[in-house]
Every structure is written in structure tokens, then in C-alpha cells.
Residue, then its C-alpha position, 0 to 999 in steps of 0.5 A: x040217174x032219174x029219166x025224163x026230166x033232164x036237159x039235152x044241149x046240142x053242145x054237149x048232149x043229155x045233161x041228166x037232172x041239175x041242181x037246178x032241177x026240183x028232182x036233184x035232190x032225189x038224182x044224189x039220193x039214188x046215186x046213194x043206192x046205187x054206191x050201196x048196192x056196189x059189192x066190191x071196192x072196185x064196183x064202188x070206185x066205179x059207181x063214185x067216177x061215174x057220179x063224178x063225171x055226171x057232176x062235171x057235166x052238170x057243171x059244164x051244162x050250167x056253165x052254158x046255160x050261164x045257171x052256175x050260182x054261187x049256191x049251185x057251184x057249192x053244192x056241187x063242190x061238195x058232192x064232187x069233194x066227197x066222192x073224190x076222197x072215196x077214189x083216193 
């Protein structure tokens, strides 16, 4: 994850950058790196769980901060969706 420009919520600790954020964009394309950069296909599913816990906890955040658009909740679908079909 890209430091220094995420939120923390007391409730629920660092959130790490939102699609909400101007940096997000750049946070998937990083995670992207990182999912390239795994050796085996164990250190991949390791790297796409933790991607996807960092997109529940997005949810969750925007879910408090009541910035859960339609748009947002999309794009997140989407990401989430497709590092699930990788674990499967």
C-alpha cells in the first residue's frame, strides 16, 4: 500500500488509501507489482487474500464515512471479484 495518504477511523484503525483517494489508482497498481513479483502460487494466493482484505476494509471505512457510492462499491466489486477467481 501506498503510506501517508490514507485515513485512520478510531473504530476501525489505518484504512490505507480509498477509492475515494486521488492515489488509488496508483495503491491497484502497486498491488499489481507486488502480485508480479510473488514467486509461487502460494506467495501469489497470499498476496490477492491480503489485497482483498484491504478491499473489505475499504468497504468497511467507506461504510462509516457514509462514502460508499454506487460508482465506489463498483469498482470495488470489480477488484475484489477478480482476486477471489484467483484463490479459487
Amino acid at each position: 500500500m501506498f503510506m501517508g495518504h490514507g485515513i485512520a477511523l478510531p473504530e476501525l484503525g489505518d484504512c490505507g488509501i480509498l477509492p475515494t483517494s486521488p492515489f488509488w489508482k496508483l495503491d491497484l497498481f502497486l498491488e499489481k507489482i507486488q502480485f508480479f513479483l510473488a514467486r509461487t502460487e502460494q506467495e501469489k494466493a497470499e498476496v490477492n487474500m491480503k489485497h482483498a482484505q484491504e478491499r473489505l476494509k475499504e468497504i468497511e471505512c467507506l461504510g462509516l464515512t457514509e462514502s460508499l457510492t454506487i460508482e465506489i462499491q463498483s469498482q470495488i466489486k470489480n477488484r475484489l471479484g477478480s482476486l477471489l477467481k484467483f484463490i479459487e
